[in-house]
C-alpha positions as CSV (number, residue, x, y, z in Angstrom):
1,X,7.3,-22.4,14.1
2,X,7.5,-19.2,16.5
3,X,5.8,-16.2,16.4
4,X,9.1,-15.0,16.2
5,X,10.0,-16.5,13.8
6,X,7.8,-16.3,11.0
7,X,8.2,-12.5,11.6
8,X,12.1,-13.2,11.1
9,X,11.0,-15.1,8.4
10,X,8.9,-12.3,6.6
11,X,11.8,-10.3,6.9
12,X,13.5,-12.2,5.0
13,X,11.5,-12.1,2.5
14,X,11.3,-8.5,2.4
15,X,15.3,-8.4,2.3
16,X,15.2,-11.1,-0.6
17,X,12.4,-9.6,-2.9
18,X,11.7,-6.4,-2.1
19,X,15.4,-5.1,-1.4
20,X,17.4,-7.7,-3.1
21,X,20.1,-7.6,-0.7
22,X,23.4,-9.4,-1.8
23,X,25.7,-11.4,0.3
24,X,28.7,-8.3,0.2
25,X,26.4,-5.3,0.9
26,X,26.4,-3.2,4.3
27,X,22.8,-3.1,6.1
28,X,21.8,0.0,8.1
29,X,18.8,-0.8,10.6
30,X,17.7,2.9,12.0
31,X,14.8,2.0,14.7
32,X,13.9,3.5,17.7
33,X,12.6,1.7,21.4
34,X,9.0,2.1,20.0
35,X,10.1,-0.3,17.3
36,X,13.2,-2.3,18.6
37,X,12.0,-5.6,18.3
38,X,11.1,-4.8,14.4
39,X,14.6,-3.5,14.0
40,X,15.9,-6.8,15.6
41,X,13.9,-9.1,13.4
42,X,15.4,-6.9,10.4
43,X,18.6,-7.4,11.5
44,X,18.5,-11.6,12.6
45,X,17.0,-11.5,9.2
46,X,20.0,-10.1,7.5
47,X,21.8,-12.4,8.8
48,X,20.8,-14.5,7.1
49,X,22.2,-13.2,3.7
50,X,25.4,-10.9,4.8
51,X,27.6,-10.6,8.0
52,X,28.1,-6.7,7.3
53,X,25.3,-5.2,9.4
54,X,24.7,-2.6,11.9
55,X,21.3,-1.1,13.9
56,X,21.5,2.2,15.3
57,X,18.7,3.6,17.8
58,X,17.5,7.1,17.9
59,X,15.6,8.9,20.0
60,X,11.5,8.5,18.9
61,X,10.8,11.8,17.0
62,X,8.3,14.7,17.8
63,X,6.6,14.2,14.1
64,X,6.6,12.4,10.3
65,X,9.5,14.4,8.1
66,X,11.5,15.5,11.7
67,X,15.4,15.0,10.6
68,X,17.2,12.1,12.6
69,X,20.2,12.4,14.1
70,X,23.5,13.6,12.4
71,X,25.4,10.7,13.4
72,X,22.5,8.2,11.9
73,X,22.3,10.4,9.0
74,X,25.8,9.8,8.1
75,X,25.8,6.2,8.6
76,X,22.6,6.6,6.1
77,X,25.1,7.6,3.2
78,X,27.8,5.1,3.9
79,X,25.2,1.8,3.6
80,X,23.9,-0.1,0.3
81,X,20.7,-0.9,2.0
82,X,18.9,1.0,4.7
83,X,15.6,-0.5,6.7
84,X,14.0,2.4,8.6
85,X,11.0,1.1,11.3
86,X,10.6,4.0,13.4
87,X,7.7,5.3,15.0
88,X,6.9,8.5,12.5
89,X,8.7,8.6,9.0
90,X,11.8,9.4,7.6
91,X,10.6,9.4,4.5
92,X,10.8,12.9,3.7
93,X,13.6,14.2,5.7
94,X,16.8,15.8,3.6
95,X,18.8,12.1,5.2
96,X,16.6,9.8,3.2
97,X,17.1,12.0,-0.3
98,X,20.6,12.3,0.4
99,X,21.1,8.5,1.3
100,X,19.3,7.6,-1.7
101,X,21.4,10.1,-3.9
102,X,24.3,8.3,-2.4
103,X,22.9,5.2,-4.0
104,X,21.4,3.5,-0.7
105,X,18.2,1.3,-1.6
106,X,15.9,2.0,1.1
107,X,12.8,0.6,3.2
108,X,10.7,3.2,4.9
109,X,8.7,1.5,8.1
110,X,6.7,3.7,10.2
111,X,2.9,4.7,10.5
112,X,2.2,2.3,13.2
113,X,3.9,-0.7,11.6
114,X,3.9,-3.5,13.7
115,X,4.2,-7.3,13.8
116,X,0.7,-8.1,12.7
117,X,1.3,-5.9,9.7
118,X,4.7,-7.5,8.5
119,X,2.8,-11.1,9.2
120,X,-0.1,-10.3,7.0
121,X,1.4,-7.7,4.4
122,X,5.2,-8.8,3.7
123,X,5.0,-11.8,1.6
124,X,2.7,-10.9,-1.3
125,X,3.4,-10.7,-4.6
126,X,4.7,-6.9,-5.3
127,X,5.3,-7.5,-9.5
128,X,1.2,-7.4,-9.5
129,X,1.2,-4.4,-6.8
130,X,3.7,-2.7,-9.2
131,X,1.3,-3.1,-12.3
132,X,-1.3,-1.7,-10.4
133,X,0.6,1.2,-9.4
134,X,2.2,2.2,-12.6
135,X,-1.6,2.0,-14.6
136,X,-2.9,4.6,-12.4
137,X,0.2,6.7,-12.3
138,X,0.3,6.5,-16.3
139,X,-3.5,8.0,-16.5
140,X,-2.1,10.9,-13.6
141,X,0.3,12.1,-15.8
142,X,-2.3,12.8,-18.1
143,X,-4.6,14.5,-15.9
144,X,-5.4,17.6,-15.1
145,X,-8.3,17.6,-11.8
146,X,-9.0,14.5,-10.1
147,X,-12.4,14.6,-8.0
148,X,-12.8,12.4,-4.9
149,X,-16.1,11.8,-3.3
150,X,-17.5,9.6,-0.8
151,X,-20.7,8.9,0.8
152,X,-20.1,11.1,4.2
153,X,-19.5,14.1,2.1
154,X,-16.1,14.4,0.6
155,X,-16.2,16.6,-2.3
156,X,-12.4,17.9,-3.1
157,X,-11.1,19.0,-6.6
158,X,-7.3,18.6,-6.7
159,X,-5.3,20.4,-9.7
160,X,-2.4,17.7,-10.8
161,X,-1.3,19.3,-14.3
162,X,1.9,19.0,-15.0
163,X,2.9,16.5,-12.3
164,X,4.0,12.9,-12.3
165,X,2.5,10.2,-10.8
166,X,5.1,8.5,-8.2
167,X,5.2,5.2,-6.2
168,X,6.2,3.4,-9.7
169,X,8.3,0.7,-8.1
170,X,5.3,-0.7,-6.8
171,X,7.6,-1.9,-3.6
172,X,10.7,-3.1,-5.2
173,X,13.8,-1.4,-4.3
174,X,16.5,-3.7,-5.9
175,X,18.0,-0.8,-7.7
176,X,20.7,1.4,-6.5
177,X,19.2,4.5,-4.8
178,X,15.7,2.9,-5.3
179,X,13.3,3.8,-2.3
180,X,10.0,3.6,-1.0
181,X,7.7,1.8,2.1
182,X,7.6,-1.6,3.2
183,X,4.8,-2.6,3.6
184,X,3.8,-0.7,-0.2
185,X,1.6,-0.2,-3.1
186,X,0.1,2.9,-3.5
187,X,0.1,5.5,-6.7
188,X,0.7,9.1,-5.4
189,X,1.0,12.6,-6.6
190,X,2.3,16.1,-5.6
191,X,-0.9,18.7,-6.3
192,X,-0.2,21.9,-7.8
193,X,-0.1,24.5,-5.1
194,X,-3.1,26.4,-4.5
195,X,-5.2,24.7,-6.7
196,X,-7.1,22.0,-4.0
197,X,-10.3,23.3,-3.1
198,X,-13.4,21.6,-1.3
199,X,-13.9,19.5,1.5
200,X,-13.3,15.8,2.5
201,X,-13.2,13.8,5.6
202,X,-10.4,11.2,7.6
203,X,-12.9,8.2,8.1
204,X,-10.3,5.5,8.6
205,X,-6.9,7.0,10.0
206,X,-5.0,10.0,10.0
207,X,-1.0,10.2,10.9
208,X,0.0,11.8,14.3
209,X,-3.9,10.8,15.9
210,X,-4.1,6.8,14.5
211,X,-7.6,5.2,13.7
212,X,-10.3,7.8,14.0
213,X,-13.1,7.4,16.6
214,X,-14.8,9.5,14.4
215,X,-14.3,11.1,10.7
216,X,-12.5,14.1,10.9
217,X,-13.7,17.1,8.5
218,X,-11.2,18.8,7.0
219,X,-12.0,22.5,4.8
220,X,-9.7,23.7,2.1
221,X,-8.7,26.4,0.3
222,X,-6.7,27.1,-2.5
223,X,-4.5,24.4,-1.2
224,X,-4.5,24.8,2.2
225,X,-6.7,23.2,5.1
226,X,-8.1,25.8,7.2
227,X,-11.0,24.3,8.8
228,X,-10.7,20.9,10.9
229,X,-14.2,19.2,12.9
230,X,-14.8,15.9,14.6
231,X,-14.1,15.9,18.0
232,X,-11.1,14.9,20.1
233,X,-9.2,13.7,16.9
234,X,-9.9,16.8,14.8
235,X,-8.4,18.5,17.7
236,X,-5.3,16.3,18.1
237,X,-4.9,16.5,14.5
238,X,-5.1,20.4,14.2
239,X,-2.8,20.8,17.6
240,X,-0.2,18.5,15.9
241,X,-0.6,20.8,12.9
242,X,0.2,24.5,14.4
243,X,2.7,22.8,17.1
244,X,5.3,23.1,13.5
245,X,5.0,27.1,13.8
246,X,4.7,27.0,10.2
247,X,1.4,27.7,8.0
248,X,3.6,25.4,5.1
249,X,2.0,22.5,7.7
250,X,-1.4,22.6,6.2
251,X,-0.6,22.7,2.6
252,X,-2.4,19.9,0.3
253,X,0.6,18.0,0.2
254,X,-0.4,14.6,-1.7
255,X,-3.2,12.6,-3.8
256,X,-2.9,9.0,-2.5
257,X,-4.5,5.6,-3.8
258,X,-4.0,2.6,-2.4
259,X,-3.0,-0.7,-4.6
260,X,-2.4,-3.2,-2.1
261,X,-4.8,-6.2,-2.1
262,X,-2.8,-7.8,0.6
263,X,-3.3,-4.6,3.0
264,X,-6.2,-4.3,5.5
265,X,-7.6,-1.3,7.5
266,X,-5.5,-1.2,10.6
267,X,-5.7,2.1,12.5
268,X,-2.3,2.0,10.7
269,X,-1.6,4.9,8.7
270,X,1.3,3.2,7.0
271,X,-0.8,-0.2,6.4
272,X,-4.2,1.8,5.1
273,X,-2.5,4.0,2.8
274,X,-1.7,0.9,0.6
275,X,-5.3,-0.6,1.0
276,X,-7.0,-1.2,-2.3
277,X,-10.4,1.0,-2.6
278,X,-9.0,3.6,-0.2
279,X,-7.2,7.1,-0.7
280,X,-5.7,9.3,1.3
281,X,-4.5,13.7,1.6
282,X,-1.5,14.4,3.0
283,X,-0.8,17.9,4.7
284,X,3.0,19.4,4.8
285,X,5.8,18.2,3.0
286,X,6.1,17.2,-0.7
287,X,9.3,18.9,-2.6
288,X,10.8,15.9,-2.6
289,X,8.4,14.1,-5.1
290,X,7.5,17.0,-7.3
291,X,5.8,19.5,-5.3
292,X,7.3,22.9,-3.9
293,X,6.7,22.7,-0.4
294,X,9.2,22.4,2.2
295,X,8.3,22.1,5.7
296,X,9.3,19.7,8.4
297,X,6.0,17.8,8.7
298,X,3.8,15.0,6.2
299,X,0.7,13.3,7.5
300,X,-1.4,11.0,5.6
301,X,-5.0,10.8,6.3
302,X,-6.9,7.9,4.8
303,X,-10.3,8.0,3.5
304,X,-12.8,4.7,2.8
305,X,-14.4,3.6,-0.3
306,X,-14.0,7.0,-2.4
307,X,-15.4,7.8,-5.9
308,X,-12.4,8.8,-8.1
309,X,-12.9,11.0,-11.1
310,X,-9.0,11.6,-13.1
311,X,-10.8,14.6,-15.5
312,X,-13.8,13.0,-16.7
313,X,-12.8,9.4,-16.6
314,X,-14.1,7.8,-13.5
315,X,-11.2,5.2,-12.6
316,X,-12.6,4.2,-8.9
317,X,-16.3,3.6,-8.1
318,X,-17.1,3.6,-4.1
319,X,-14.0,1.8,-3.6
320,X,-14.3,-0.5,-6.7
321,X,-11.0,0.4,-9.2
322,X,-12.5,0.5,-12.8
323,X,-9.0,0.2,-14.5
């Protein structure tokens, strides 16, 4: 067996499992040239299972949460299932909420997703990812400050009162208007505004600058990250930041932990998000999954091995989870 193949192959079991595509729905592939050849094993993939398919290419955006396209927006709302592997995310643009509203079940594929990934992360078994996920996000929705530390110095307190753990579907989008990333498995949160405070630092990769050479330190402030150290990347990172023209851009966006045993540090923000024992800060973007922010930017950065405190129960241990 090909390469190739096996890719078309994982695919396929993405479509079957994850998406549970049916033999009279309409498939929307929405790639870009940075991730044709993905878009193409989606769509030999689909195949496979239903002749009504289409893949649309647009142009490789500036930035995660940039707004594709009208004309691939629309197209968006008129399909049961939409694959998205573009170079930065769709995920939180006003097209993916409004394709999901519509009923669309979708798979979000960016963050450096490539064919290695889909080889080593696709065919896993996402009913245990999804029991994973749903344990942690049941003890969020009871907490009020979660603590992360780690070993190089991270010491953030993040207020979560009131909000709802996310990421419940642990990767299985077989219900209409369902959503979420392929590859997935991570438990997620929208912080209370203005309530992060403390420091922590990017050790393994950070959206919009890939794998770090070196940790990036990043300050906060009553929810926003003002202070950013570490070299070339720290700079990248911080120039990607103020090129939005909005101070939104460095708002403590999310509280991510990854539940993924299948996932492995990659440089690839998409992949390492979902990596058991990790957990990652997004900046920007989050009133879409219960925060109040809206700006036109969300990037993830991932941290290794962190020390996890959800109020005074201590649920991760140096990368060990304890639930």
């Amino acid at each position: 067996m090909t390469e190739d193949s096996k890719i078309i192959d994982a695919c396929l079991y993405a479509l079957e499992n994850n998406m549970g595509l049916k033999p009279d729905e309409k498939v929307l592939v929405v790639t870009d040239r940075n991730k044709l050849k993905i878009g193409e094993a989606f769509l030999s993939a689909a195949q496979q299972i239903t002749t009504n398919i289409e893949l649309i290419e647009i142009p490789v955006a500036e930035f995660n949460g940039q707004e594709p396209p009208e004309a691939a927006a629309k197209k968006m709302l008129a399909a049961d299932v939409v694959l998205m592997p573009v170079t930065t995310s769709l995920s939180w643009t006003q097209a993916r909420m409004d394709a999901t509203d519509a009923g669309a079940r979708i798979a979000s594929m960016a963050g450096g997703l490539d064919e290695e990934i889909i080889l080593r992360s696709l065919e896993t078994d996402y009913h245990q990812i999804k029991e994973r996920v749903n344990k942690i996000c049941d003890l969020l929705d009871r907490t009020s400050e979660v603590l992360i530390q780690t070993e190089l110095g991270t010491d953030l307190r993040i207020g979560v009162a009131g909000r709802q753990g996310r990421g419940r579907k642990g990767g299985l989008y077989t219900e209409k208007g369902c959503w979420g990333n392929i590859p997935c498995g991570e438990a997620f949160i929208a912080p209370v505004e203005g309530t992060t405070n403390g420091v922590y630092f990017v050790d393994a990769s950070q959206a919009g600058v890939g794998k770090v050479k070196q940790p990036i330190k990043i300050e906060v402030k009553d929810g926003l990250a003002f202070e950013f150290s570490g070299g070339d990347d720290a700079l990248k990172f911080r120039e990607k930041l103020d090129s939005v023209g909005d101070p939104k851009a460095f708002n403590i966006a999310e509280l991510g932990i990854g539940c993924n045993d299948k996932a492995q540090l990659s440089g690839a923000t998409i992949e390492d998000e979902k990596v058991l024992g990790t957990c990652h800060i997004a900046l920007g973007n989050n009133h879409l999954f219960g925060g109040k922010t809206q700006v036109g930017i969300h990037v993830d950065g991932v941290m290794k091995s962190p020390t996890i405190w959800f109020d005074e129960k201590k649920i991760m241990e140096k990368g060990k989870l304890l639930i």
